[in-house]
C-alpha positions as CSV (number, residue, x, y, z in Angstrom):
1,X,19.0,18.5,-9.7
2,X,17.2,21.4,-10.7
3,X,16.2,24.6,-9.9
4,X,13.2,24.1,-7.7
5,X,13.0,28.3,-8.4
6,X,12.9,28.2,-12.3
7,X,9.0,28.6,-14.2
8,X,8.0,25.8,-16.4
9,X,4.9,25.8,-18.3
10,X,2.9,22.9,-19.4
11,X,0.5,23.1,-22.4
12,X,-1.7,21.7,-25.1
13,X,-2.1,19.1,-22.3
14,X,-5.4,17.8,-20.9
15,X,-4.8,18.5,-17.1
16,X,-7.1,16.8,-14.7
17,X,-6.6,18.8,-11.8
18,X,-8.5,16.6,-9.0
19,X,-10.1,19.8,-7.3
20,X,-13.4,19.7,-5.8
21,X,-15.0,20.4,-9.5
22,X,-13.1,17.9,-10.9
23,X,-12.7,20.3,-13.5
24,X,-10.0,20.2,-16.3
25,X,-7.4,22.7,-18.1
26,X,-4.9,22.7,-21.0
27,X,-2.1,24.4,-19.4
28,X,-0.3,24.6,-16.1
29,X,2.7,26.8,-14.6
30,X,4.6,26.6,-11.8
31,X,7.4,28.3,-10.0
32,X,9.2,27.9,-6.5
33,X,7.8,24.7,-5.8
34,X,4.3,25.9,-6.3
35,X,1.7,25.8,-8.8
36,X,0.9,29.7,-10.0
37,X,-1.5,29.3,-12.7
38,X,-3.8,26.2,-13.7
39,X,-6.3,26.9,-16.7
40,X,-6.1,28.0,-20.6
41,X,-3.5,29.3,-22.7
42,X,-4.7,32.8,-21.6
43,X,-3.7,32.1,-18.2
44,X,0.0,30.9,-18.8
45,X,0.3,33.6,-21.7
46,X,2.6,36.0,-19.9
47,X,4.4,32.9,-18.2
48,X,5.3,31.5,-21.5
49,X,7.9,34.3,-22.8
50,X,10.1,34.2,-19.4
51,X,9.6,30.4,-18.6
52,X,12.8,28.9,-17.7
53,X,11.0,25.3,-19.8
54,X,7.7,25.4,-21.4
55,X,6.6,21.9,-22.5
56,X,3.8,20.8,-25.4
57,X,2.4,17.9,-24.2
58,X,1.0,17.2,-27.5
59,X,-2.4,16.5,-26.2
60,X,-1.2,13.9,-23.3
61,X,-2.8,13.4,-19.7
62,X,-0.8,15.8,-16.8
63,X,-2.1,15.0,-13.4
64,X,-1.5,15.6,-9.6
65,X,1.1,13.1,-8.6
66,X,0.0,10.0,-7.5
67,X,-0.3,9.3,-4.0
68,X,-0.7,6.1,-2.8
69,X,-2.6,5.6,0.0
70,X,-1.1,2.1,1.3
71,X,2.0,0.4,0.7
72,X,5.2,-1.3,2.9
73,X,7.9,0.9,0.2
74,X,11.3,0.5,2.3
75,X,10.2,-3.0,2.4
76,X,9.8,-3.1,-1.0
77,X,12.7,-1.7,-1.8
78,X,14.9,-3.6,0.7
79,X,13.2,-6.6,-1.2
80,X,14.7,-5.5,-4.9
81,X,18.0,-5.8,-3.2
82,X,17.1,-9.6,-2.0
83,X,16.2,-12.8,-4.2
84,X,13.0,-11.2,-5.8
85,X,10.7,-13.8,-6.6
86,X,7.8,-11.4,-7.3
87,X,8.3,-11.2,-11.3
88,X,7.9,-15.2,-11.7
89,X,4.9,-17.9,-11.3
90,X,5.9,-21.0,-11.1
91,X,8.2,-23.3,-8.5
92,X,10.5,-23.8,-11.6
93,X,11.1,-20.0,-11.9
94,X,11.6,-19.6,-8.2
95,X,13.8,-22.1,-8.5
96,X,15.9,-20.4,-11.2
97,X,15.6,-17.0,-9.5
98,X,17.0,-18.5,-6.2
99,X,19.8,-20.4,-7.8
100,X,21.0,-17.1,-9.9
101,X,20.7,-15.2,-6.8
102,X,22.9,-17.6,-5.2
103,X,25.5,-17.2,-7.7
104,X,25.9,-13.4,-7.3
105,X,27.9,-11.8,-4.6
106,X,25.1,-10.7,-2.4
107,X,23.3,-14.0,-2.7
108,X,26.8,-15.4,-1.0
109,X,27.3,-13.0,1.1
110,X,26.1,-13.9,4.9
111,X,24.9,-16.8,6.4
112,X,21.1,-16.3,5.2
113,X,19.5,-16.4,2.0
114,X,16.7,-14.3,2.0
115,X,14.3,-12.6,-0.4
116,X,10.1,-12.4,-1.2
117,X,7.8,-12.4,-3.4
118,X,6.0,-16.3,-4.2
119,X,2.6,-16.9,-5.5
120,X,0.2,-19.2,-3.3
121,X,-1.2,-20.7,-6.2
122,X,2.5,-21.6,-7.3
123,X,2.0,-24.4,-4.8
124,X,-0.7,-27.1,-4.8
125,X,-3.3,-25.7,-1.4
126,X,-1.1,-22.9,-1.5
127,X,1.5,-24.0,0.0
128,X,5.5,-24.6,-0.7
129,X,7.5,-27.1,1.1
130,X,11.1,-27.1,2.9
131,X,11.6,-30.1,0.5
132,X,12.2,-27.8,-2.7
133,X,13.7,-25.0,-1.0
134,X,16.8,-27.7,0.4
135,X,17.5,-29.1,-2.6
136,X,18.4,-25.0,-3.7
137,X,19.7,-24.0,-0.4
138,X,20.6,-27.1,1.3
139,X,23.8,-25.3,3.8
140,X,22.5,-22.6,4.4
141,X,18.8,-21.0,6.6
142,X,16.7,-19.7,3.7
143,X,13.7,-17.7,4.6
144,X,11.2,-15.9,2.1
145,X,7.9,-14.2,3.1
146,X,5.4,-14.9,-0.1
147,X,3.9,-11.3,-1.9
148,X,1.2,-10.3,0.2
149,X,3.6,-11.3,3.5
150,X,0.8,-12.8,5.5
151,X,2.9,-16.3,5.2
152,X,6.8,-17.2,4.8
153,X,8.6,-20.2,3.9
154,X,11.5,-21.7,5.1
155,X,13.9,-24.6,4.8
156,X,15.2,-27.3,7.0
157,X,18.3,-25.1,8.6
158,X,16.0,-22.2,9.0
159,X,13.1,-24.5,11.0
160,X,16.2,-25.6,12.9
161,X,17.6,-22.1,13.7
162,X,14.3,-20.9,14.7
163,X,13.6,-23.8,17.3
164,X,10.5,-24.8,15.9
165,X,9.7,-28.6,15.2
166,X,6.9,-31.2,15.8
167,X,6.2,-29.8,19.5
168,X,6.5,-25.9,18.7
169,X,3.1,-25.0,19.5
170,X,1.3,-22.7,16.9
171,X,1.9,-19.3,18.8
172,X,-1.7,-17.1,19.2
173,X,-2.6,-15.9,15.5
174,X,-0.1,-18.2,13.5
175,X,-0.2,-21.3,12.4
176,X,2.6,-24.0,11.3
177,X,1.0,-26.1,8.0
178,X,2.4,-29.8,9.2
179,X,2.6,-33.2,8.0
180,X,0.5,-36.3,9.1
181,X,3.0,-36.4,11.6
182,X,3.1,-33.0,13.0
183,X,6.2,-32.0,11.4
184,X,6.5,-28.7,9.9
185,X,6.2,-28.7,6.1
186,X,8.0,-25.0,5.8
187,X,4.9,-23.2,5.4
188,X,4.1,-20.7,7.9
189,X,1.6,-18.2,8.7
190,X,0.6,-14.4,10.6
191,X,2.2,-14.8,13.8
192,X,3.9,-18.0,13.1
193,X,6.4,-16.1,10.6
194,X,7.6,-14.3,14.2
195,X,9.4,-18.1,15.1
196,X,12.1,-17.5,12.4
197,X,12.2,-13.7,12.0
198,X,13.1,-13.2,15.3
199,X,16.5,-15.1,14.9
200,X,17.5,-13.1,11.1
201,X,20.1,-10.8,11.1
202,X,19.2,-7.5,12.1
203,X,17.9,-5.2,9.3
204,X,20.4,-1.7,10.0
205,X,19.6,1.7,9.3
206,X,22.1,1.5,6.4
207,X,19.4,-1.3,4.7
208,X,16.7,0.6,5.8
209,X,18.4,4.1,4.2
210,X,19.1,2.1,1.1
211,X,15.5,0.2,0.6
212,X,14.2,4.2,0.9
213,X,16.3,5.2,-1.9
214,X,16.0,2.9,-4.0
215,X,11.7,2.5,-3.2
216,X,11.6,6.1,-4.0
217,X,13.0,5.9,-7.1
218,X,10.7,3.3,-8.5
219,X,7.8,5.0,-7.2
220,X,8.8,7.9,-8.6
221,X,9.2,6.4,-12.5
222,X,5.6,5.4,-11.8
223,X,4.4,8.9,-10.9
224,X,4.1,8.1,-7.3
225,X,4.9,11.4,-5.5
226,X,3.7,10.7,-1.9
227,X,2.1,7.8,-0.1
228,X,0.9,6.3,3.4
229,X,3.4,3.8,5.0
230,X,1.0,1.2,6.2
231,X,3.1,-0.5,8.9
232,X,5.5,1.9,10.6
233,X,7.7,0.8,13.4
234,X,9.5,2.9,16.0
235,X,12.9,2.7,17.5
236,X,16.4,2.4,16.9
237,X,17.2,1.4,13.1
238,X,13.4,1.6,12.3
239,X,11.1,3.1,9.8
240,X,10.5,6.2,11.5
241,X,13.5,7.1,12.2
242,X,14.9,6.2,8.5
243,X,12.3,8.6,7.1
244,X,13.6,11.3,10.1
245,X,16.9,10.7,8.5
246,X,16.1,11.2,5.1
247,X,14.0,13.5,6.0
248,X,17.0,15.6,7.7
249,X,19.6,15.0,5.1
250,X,17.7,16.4,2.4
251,X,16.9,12.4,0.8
252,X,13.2,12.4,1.6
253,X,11.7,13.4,-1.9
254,X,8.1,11.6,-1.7
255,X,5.4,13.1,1.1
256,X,5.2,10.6,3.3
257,X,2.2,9.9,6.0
258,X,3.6,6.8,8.4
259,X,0.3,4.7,9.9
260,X,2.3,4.0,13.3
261,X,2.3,0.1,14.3
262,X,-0.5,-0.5,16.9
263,X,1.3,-3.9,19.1
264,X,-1.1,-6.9,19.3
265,X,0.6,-8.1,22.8
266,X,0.8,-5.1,24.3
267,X,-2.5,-4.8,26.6
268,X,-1.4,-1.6,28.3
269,X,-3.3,0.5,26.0
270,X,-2.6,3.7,27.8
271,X,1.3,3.1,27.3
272,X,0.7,2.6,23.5
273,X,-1.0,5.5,22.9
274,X,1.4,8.0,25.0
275,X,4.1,6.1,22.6
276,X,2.4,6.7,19.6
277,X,1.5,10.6,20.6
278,X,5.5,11.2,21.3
279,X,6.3,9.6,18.0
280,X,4.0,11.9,15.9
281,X,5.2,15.1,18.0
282,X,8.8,14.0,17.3
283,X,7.9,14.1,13.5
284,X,6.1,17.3,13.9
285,X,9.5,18.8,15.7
286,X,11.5,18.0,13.4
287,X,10.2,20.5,10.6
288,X,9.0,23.4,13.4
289,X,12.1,25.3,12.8
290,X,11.7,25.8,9.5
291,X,8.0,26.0,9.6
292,X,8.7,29.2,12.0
293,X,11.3,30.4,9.3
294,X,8.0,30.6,6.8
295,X,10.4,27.7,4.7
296,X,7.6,24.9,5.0
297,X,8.6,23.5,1.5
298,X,9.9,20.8,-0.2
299,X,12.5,19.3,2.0
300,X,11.7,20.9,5.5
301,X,8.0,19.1,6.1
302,X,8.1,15.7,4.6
303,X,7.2,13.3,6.8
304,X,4.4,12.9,8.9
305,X,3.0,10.4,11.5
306,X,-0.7,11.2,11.9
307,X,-2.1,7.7,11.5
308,X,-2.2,4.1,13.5
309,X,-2.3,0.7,11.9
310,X,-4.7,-2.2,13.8
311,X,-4.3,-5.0,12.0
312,X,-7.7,-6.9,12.5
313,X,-7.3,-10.1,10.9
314,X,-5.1,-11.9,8.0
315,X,-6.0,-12.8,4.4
316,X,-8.9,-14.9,2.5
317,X,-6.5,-17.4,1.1
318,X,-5.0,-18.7,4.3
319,X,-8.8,-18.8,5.5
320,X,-7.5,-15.9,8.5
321,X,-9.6,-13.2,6.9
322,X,-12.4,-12.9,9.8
323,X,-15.4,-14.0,8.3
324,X,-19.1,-14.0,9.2
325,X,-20.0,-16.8,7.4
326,X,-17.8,-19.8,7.2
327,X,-15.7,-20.6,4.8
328,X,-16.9,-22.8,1.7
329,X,-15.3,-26.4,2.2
330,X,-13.7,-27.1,-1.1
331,X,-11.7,-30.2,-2.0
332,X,-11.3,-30.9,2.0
333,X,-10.1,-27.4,2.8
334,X,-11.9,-24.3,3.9
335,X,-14.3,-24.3,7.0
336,X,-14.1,-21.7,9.8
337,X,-14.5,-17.9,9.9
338,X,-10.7,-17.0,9.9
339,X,-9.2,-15.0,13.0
340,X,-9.3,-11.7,14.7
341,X,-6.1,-10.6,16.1
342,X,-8.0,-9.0,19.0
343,X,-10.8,-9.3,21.6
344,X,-14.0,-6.4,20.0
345,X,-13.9,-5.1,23.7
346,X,-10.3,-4.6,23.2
347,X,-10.4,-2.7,19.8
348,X,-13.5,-0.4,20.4
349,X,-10.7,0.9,23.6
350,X,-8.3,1.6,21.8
351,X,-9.6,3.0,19.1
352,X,-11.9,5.3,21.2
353,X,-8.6,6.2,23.2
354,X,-6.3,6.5,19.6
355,X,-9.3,9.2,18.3
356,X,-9.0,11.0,21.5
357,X,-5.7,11.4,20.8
358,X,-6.4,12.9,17.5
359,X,-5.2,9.8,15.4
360,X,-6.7,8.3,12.5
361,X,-7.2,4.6,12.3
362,X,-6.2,3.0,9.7
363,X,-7.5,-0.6,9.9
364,X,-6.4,-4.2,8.0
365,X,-10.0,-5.4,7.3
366,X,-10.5,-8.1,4.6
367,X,-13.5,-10.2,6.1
368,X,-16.6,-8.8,6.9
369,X,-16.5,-9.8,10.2
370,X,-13.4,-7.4,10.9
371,X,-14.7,-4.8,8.5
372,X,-18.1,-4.7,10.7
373,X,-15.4,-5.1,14.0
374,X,-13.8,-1.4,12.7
375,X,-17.0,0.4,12.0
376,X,-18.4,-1.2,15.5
377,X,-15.2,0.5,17.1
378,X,-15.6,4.4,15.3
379,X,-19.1,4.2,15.9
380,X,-18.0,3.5,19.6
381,X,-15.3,6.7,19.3
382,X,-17.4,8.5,17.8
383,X,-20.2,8.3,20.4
384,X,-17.7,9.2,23.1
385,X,-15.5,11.7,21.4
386,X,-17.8,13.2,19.2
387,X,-17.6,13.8,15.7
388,X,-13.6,15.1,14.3
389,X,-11.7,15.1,11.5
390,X,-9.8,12.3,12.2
391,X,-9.9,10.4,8.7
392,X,-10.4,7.2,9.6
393,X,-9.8,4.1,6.9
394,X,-10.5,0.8,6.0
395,X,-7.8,-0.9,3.6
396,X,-8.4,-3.8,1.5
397,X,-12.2,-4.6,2.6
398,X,-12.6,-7.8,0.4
399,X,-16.0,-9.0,1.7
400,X,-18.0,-5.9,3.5
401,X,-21.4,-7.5,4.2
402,X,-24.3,-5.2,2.1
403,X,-26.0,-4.3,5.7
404,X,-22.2,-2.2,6.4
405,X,-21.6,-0.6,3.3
406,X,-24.3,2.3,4.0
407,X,-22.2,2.7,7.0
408,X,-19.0,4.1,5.6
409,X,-20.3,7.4,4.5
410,X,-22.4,7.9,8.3
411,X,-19.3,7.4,9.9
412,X,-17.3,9.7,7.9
413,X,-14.8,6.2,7.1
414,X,-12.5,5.9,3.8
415,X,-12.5,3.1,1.9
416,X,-8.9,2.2,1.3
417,X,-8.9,0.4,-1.8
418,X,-6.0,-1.7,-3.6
419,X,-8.1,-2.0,-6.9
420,X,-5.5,-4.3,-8.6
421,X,-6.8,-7.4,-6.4
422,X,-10.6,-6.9,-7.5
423,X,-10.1,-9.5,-11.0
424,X,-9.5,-12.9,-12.1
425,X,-6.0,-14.2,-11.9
426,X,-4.7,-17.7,-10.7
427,X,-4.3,-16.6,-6.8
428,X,-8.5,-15.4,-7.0
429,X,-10.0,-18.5,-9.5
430,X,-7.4,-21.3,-7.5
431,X,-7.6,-20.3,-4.4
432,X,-10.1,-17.9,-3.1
433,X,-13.2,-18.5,-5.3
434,X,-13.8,-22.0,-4.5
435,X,-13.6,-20.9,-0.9
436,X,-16.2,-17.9,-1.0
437,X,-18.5,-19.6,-2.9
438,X,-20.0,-17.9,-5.6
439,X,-22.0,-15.5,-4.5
440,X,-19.6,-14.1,-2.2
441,X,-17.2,-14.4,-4.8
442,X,-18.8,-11.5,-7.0
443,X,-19.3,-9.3,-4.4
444,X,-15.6,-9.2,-3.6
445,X,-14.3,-5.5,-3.4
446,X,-17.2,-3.8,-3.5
447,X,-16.1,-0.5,-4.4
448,X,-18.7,0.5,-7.0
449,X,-21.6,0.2,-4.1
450,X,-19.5,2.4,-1.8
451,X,-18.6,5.0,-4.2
452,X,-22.8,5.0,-4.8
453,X,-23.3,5.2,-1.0
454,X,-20.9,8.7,-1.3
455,X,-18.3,7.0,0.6
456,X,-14.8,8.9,0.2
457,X,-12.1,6.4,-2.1
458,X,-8.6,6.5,-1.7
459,X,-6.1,4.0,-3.5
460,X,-3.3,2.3,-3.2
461,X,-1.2,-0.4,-3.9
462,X,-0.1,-2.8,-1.0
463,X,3.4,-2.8,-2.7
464,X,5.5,-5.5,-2.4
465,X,2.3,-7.2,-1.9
466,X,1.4,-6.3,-5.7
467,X,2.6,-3.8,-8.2
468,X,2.6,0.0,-7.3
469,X,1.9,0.8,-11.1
470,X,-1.2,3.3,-10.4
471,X,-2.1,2.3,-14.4
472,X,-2.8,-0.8,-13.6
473,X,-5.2,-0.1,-10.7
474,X,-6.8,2.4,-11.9
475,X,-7.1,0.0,-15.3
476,X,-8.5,-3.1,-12.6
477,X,-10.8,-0.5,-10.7
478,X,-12.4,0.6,-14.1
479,X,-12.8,-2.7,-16.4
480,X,-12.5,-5.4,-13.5
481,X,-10.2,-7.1,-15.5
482,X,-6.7,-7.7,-14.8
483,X,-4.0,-6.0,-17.0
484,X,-3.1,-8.2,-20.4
485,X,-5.9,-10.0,-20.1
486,X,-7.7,-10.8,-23.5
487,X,-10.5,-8.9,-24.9
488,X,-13.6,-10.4,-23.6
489,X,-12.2,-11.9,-20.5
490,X,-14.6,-12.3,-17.7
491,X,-14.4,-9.6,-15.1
492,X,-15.2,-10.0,-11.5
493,X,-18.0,-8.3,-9.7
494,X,-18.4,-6.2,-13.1
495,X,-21.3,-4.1,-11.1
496,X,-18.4,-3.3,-8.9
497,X,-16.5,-1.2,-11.5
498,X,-15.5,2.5,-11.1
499,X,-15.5,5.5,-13.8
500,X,-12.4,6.4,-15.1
501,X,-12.5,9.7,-13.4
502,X,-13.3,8.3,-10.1
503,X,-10.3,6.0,-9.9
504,X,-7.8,8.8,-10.8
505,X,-9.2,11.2,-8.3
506,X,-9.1,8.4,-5.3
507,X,-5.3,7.7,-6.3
508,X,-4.7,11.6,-6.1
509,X,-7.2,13.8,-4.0
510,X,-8.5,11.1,-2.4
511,X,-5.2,9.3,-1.5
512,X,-4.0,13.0,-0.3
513,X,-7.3,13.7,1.7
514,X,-6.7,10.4,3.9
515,X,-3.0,11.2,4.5
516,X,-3.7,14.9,5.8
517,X,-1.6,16.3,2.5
518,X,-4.5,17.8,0.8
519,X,-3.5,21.2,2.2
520,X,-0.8,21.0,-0.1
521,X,-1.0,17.8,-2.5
522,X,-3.5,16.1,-4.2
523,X,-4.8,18.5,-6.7
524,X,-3.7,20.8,-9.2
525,X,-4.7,23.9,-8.1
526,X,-2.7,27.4,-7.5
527,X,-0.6,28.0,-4.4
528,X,-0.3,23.9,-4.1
529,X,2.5,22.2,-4.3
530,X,3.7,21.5,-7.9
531,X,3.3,17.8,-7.6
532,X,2.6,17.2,-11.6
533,X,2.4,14.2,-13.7
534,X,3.1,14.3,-17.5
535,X,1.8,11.2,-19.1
536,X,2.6,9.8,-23.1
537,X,-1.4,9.8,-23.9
538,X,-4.7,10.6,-22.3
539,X,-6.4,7.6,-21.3
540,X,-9.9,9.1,-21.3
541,X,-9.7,9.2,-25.0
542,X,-9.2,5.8,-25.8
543,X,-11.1,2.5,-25.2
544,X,-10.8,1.5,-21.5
545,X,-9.1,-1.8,-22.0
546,X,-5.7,0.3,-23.2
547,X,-6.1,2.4,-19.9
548,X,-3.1,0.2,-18.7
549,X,-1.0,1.0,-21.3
550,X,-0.9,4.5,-20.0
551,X,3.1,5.4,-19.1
552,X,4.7,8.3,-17.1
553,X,7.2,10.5,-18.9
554,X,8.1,13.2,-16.0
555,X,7.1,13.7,-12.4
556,X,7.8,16.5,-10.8
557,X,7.9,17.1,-7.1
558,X,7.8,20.5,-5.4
559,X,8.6,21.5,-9.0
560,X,11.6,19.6,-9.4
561,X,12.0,17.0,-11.8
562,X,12.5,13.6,-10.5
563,X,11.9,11.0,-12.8
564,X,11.7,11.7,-16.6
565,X,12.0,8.8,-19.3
């Protein structure tokens, strides 16, 4: 690796530098891990003669490092390990995947087969069947969660494992698709997925250690230098302490903010929060020493737990997305307004007792209904506690009713946007379109009236849910088009689109502001961290339907180079 002590100049680049000008330079230098000079040629002149590297970058984008402000990466990288469905479309290329995974040594290793990544709109409704997954796996339990994990599907031997059958009641927030009959089908949904999870083998800290590493690496090949853990659990052989461990061992190169797991049946809120506060302090603790030894650098203060996750209701396509307004009926499916996974009364406690506390909330709103249930609940802190910086956030906010979206900016709430879902693609025309109606339907992720109502954006990707390329969210956010799409394509809610400039800065100053690293992240700007980006063009000079086509060649972290192609 590296000297992280060595000076390295970059020039004849256009730098956005993400500070609070937005402005732009040419040139760059940094040295110990830090950025020492950000500007012209003038200011890296008497840099260039003694620099350790000085690279031209030919006129190419450099930028802070990406941080992404939402995303399940040990998951994801646990998941590139398993049967990885998430690079295929149909049931005949699942089927493929699953029997080549079979036919290598982990696929016959153990007594389960399991792996992720399915399309709903694979599947007529949405919905795969045990019947296709026994003819693969027909032995053997086989259980995969689909890509935005909000349902799973399972075979016959995994049903049977898991106890559930024509009499297993659909637990509180779950549901079991059935038959005529009441059998299960192999479809299951939110809470339902609990029945067979809770009889898998038990995911080690050895899988969790190795999903990190190899999540990191991807992430960092895509410029991805930090991000927000959306769903962190606590205990032994968990996510916080696999990013402790990392953290410790020196392993930990992204800046990581964990979103600590808020329980839905737990009703002692009290108990959760004093959980939640000796979780952050334990993160805190374990870089104190060498914050007091003035060596708060690149592998001493990594990790951070300032944030909990309240997951307020499920997703549009499975009609659990709480909704104000029914849902369109559409071909004998749709009806209802979805689900909340918790009483209002409930939420507007906690989270009033969680911002005491000094958290951040970081809610899973996709309906209106739940987006208007978390402003509701920091209005309600707000009014007790007063105002704080607690950077609060709303993630994926598919339907925010126009009476809310003034709303954001007065409460001083992020909108937490995964940009890539905002276009046409088979999942959005098949199966949530003709259940939104369309109206509703073009007024799905409404970014472009929240950035005009000065709400603050931050970015991310959802990953495994959907790819953590920031290119191609930034290239969604800006055209509302989906990558590879056809010139003249239709794009969705095309009054919704962002400027180029705003999406970069919500996947990098933004993202940073949200996850409490813009004291040292985020921006390009001396005395920061040398978190830089080298890119092989500069997508504002080019016609925005290329803006995907954009590809990292280094990224840097605390001035070490971790990924170069």
């Amino acid at each position: 690796m590296p000297d992280v002590s060595q000076t390295t100049v970059i020039r004849n680049a256009a730098v956005f530098t993400a500070d609070a000008a937005r402005s732009w330079a040419s040139a760059l230098a940094f040295r110990d891990g830090r950025l020492v000079a950000v500007g012209g040629d003038a200011e890296v002149a008497d840099l260039v003669a003694t620099a350790d590297e000085v690279v031209d970058a030919d006129g190419a984008l450099v930028t802070p490092g990406f941080i992404d402000a939402h995303m399940h990466p040990i998951q994801g990288g646990i998941e590139r390990t398993r049967c990885d469905l998430s690079g295929a479309t149909t049931t005949q290329e699942y089927a493929e995947l699953l029997r080549a995974y079979l036919a290598t040594p982990a696929g016959r290793e153990g007594l389960w087969v399991l792996g992720a990544g399915w399309s709903m709109e694979a599947f007529p409704n949405g919905l795969p069947t045990k019947d296709l997954l026994d003819a693969i796996v027909p032995d053997r339990p086989a259980y995969l969660p689909n890509r935005d994990h909000h349902s799973g599907w399972a075979n016959s031997r995994a049903l049977e494992l898991a106890g559930i059958d024509q009499y297993t009641p659909d637990p509180p927030g779950g549901v079991i698709t059935r038959d005529g009959d009441g059998h299960p089908t192999g479809a299951l949904h939110e809470a339902a997925m609990t029945l067979v999870e809770r009889v898998l083998p038990p995911v080690t800290a050895e899988i969790l250690a190795a999903g990190l590493q190899a999540a990191q690496e991807y992430a960092h090949g895509l410029g991805i230098t930090g991000w927000q853990d959306a769903m962190v659990s606590v205990g032994p052989a968990s996510l916080h302490e696999a990013y402790l461990a990392a953290q410790a061992d020196g392993r930990l190169s992204a800046r990581v903010a964990g979103a600590l797991w808020f329980e839905r049946d737990e009703p002692d809120i009290e108990a959760q929060v004093a959980r939640h506060i000796a979780s952050r302090e334990q993160a805190l603790a374990a870089v104190l020493p060498a914050t007091a030894a003035g060596a708060v650098d690149e592998t001493a203060a990594r990790y951070s737990a300032p944030t909990i996750k309240l997951m307020l209701d499920g997703v549009a396509e499975t009609f659990t997305a709480a909704m104000l307004d029914p849902y369109c009926v559409h071909d004998g499916h749709g009806g209802g307004i979805g689900l909340t996974f918790f009483e209002p009364e409930f939420v507007i406690e906690a989270v009033t007792a969680l911002d005491a506390a000094g958290f951040g909330i970081h809610f899973h709103a996709l309906g209106d209904r739940a987006v208007r249930l978390a402003l509701d609940a920091i209005a309600a802190a707000t009014a007790t506690n007063g105002s704080a910086d607690r950077r609060h956030q709303l993630a994926h906010l598919q339907v925010v009713h126009p009476d809310d979206r003034p709303r954001f900016p007065l409460l001083g709430a992020a909108v937490n946007m995964q940009p890539l879902w905002g276009c046409h693609e088979p999942q959005m025309d098949e199966l949530t379109l003709p259940f939104m109606g369309p109206e509703r339907g073009q007024e799905q992720y409404p970014f472009g009236d929240l950035f005009r109502y000065g709400a603050t954006l931050v970015a991310g990707s959802d990953w495994p849910v959907s790819s953590p390329d920031p290119w191609a969210g930034i290239h969604v956010a800006v055209n509302r088009i989906g990558p590879g799409a056809p010139l003249g394509a239709e794009p969705l809610g095309v009054h919704h689109a962002l400027p180029l400039g705003v999406a970069l800065a919500a996947y990098t100053a933004g993202s940073a502001w949200t996850t409490r690293l813009d004291d040292v992240a985020g921006s390009l700007v001396v005395g920061k961290a040398a978190d830089v980006v080298l890119h092989d063009r500069n997508p504002f000079d080019l016609p925005t339907h290329e803006i995907c086509e954009t590809r990292v060649q280094r990224t840097y972290v605390g001035g070490r180079l971790v990924f170069q192609r």
